[in-house]
N, C-alpha and C positions, 0 to 999 in steps of 0.2 A: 504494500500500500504506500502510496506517493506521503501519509500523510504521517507515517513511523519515522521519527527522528531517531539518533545513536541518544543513550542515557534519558526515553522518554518517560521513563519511570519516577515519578516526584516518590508518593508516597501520601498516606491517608487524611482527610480532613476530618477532624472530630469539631464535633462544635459543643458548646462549650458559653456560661453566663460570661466568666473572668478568662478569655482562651490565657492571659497570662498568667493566672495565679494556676491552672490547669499544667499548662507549660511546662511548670516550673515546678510540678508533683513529679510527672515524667521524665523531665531531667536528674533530677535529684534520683529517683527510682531506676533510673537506666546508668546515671553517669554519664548522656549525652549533654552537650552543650545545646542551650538554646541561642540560636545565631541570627534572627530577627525578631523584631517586634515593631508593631505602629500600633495604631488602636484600631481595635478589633479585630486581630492577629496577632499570632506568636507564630514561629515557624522552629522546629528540634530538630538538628541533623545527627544521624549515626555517623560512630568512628568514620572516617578516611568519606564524610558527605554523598556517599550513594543514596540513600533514602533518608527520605525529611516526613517529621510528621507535623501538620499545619492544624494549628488551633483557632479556629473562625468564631466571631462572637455571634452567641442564638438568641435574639430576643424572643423573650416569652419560652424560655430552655424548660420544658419538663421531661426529670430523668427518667429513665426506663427503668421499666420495673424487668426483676429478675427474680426467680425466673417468669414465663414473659403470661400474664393475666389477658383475659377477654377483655376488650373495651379501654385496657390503658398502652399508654407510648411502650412500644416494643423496643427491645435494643436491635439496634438497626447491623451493629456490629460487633467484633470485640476482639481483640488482642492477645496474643499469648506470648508469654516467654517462658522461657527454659530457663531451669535455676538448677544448681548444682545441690544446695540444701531445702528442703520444703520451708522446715517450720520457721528457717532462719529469716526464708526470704518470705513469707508472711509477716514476721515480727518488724520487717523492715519498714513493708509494705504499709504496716497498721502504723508503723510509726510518721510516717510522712503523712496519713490522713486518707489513707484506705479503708476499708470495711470488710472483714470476713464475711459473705454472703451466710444467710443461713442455711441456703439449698447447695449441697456438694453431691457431684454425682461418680467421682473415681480417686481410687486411694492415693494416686500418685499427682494431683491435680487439686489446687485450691481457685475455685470462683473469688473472685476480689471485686471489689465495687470501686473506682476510683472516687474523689473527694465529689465529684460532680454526677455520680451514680452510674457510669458507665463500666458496666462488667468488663474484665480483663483475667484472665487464668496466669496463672503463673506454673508452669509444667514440672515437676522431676526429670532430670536428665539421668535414664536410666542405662545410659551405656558405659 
Protein backbone atom coordinates (compact mmCIF):
# COMPACT_ATOMS: atom_id res chain seq x y z
CA UNK A 1 0.00 0.00 0.00
CA UNK A 2 1.29 3.55 -1.37
CA UNK A 3 0.12 4.75 2.12
CA UNK A 4 2.71 2.24 4.69
CA UNK A 5 5.57 4.43 5.66
CA UNK A 6 9.12 2.67 7.30
CA UNK A 7 8.45 3.16 11.47
CA UNK A 8 4.57 3.68 10.90
CA UNK A 9 3.88 2.29 14.08
CA UNK A 10 3.33 5.21 16.81
CA UNK A 11 1.70 3.32 19.59
CA UNK A 12 -1.78 3.57 21.63
CA UNK A 13 -3.98 6.50 22.71
CA UNK A 14 -5.47 6.12 26.15
CA UNK A 15 -7.54 8.92 27.18
CA UNK A 16 -7.49 9.99 30.06
CA UNK A 17 -9.29 13.23 32.67
CA UNK A 18 -5.40 14.56 33.61
CA UNK A 19 -3.49 12.58 30.20
CA UNK A 20 -0.45 14.14 32.55
CA UNK A 21 -0.96 13.04 35.96
CA UNK A 22 -1.84 9.44 33.85
CA UNK A 23 1.59 10.00 32.03
CA UNK A 24 3.38 10.05 34.73
CA UNK A 25 1.79 6.73 36.69
CA UNK A 26 3.10 4.87 33.50
CA UNK A 27 6.37 6.39 33.48
CA UNK A 28 7.03 5.87 36.98
CA UNK A 29 5.55 2.15 36.53
CA UNK A 30 7.52 1.29 33.38
CA UNK A 31 10.79 3.56 33.88
CA UNK A 32 9.97 5.10 30.59
CA UNK A 33 10.48 8.65 30.01
CA UNK A 34 7.78 10.93 29.21
CA UNK A 35 9.15 13.01 26.34
CA UNK A 36 6.08 15.46 25.54
CA UNK A 37 3.52 17.31 26.83
CA UNK A 38 1.11 20.43 25.84
CA UNK A 39 -2.25 20.46 27.21
CA UNK A 40 -4.38 17.99 26.77
CA UNK A 41 -1.60 15.45 25.94
CA UNK A 42 1.31 13.70 27.20
CA UNK A 43 3.19 11.53 24.93
CA UNK A 44 5.65 8.14 26.88
CA UNK A 45 8.21 6.64 24.67
CA UNK A 46 9.84 3.11 25.23
CA UNK A 47 13.67 2.56 25.66
CA UNK A 48 15.65 3.34 22.28
CA UNK A 49 11.79 5.50 21.16
CA UNK A 50 10.18 2.76 18.85
CA UNK A 51 6.65 2.84 20.45
CA UNK A 52 5.03 5.93 22.28
CA UNK A 53 2.00 5.67 24.25
CA UNK A 54 -0.06 9.19 23.99
CA UNK A 55 -2.35 10.20 26.61
CA UNK A 56 -5.30 12.46 25.16
CA UNK A 57 -7.44 14.56 27.42
CA UNK A 58 -11.56 12.96 27.79
CA UNK A 59 -13.99 15.29 28.67
CA UNK A 60 -16.69 13.83 30.59
CA UNK A 61 -13.97 10.54 31.08
CA UNK A 62 -16.18 7.79 32.63
CA UNK A 63 -13.93 4.75 33.79
CA UNK A 64 -14.72 1.37 32.74
CA UNK A 65 -15.87 -0.84 34.74
CA UNK A 66 -14.06 -4.30 35.03
CA UNK A 67 -14.99 -6.65 34.66
CA UNK A 68 -17.19 -5.38 31.93
CA UNK A 69 -21.28 -4.80 33.28
CA UNK A 70 -24.40 -4.53 30.94
CA UNK A 71 -25.30 -0.99 30.21
CA UNK A 72 -21.87 0.67 31.69
CA UNK A 73 -18.58 2.04 29.69
CA UNK A 74 -16.76 -1.18 28.72
CA UNK A 75 -12.96 -1.12 28.67
CA UNK A 76 -12.23 -0.44 25.21
CA UNK A 77 -8.78 -1.95 25.90
CA UNK A 78 -5.87 -2.91 28.08
CA UNK A 79 -2.28 -3.45 28.45
CA UNK A 80 -0.18 -6.04 29.74
CA UNK A 81 3.35 -6.44 30.92
CA UNK A 82 5.57 -9.12 31.90
CA UNK A 83 7.08 -8.92 35.24
CA UNK A 84 9.68 -11.18 36.48
CA UNK A 85 8.11 -11.06 40.34
CA UNK A 86 4.06 -11.01 40.69
CA UNK A 87 3.44 -9.99 44.14
CA UNK A 88 6.50 -7.47 43.90
CA UNK A 89 5.38 -5.91 40.86
CA UNK A 90 1.71 -5.45 42.34
CA UNK A 91 3.09 -3.90 45.47
CA UNK A 92 4.73 -1.50 43.11
CA UNK A 93 1.94 -1.07 41.17
CA UNK A 94 -0.40 -0.20 44.25
CA UNK A 95 2.16 1.91 45.33
CA UNK A 96 2.19 4.54 42.57
CA UNK A 97 -2.00 4.48 42.74
CA UNK A 98 -3.08 1.28 41.12
CA UNK A 99 -5.82 -0.93 42.40
CA UNK A 100 -5.92 -4.60 42.64
CA UNK A 101 -9.09 -5.42 40.67
CA UNK A 102 -11.32 -7.73 42.62
CA UNK A 103 -12.08 -10.10 39.61
CA UNK A 104 -8.78 -12.32 38.94
CA UNK A 105 -9.06 -14.83 36.50
CA UNK A 106 -5.26 -16.88 36.34
CA UNK A 107 -2.64 -17.72 38.94
CA UNK A 108 0.03 -16.31 37.04
CA UNK A 109 -1.73 -12.93 36.00
CA UNK A 110 -2.99 -9.89 38.35
CA UNK A 111 -5.89 -7.54 36.74
CA UNK A 112 -4.72 -3.99 37.85
CA UNK A 113 -6.84 -0.95 37.40
CA UNK A 114 -4.78 2.03 36.80
CA UNK A 115 -5.31 5.48 38.94
CA UNK A 116 -7.99 6.52 36.19
CA UNK A 117 -9.79 2.89 36.12
CA UNK A 118 -8.21 1.45 33.01
CA UNK A 119 -7.47 -2.37 33.57
CA UNK A 120 -3.98 -3.31 32.61
CA UNK A 121 -2.49 -7.09 33.70
CA UNK A 122 0.72 -7.26 34.67
CA UNK A 123 1.80 -11.06 33.54
CA UNK A 124 4.52 -13.69 35.21
CA UNK A 125 7.31 -14.34 33.17
CA UNK A 126 7.35 -17.99 33.39
CA UNK A 127 10.21 -18.87 31.27
Amino acid sequence: MRSRVQGMWWGPAIEAPDPSALAAFYSQLLGWPVVHEEPGTAVMAAPGGSTFFVFQQADGYRPPVWPPVDGEQRPMMHLDFQVGDLDSAVEDAVALGATLSTSQFRENVRVMLDPVGHPFCLCLDQD
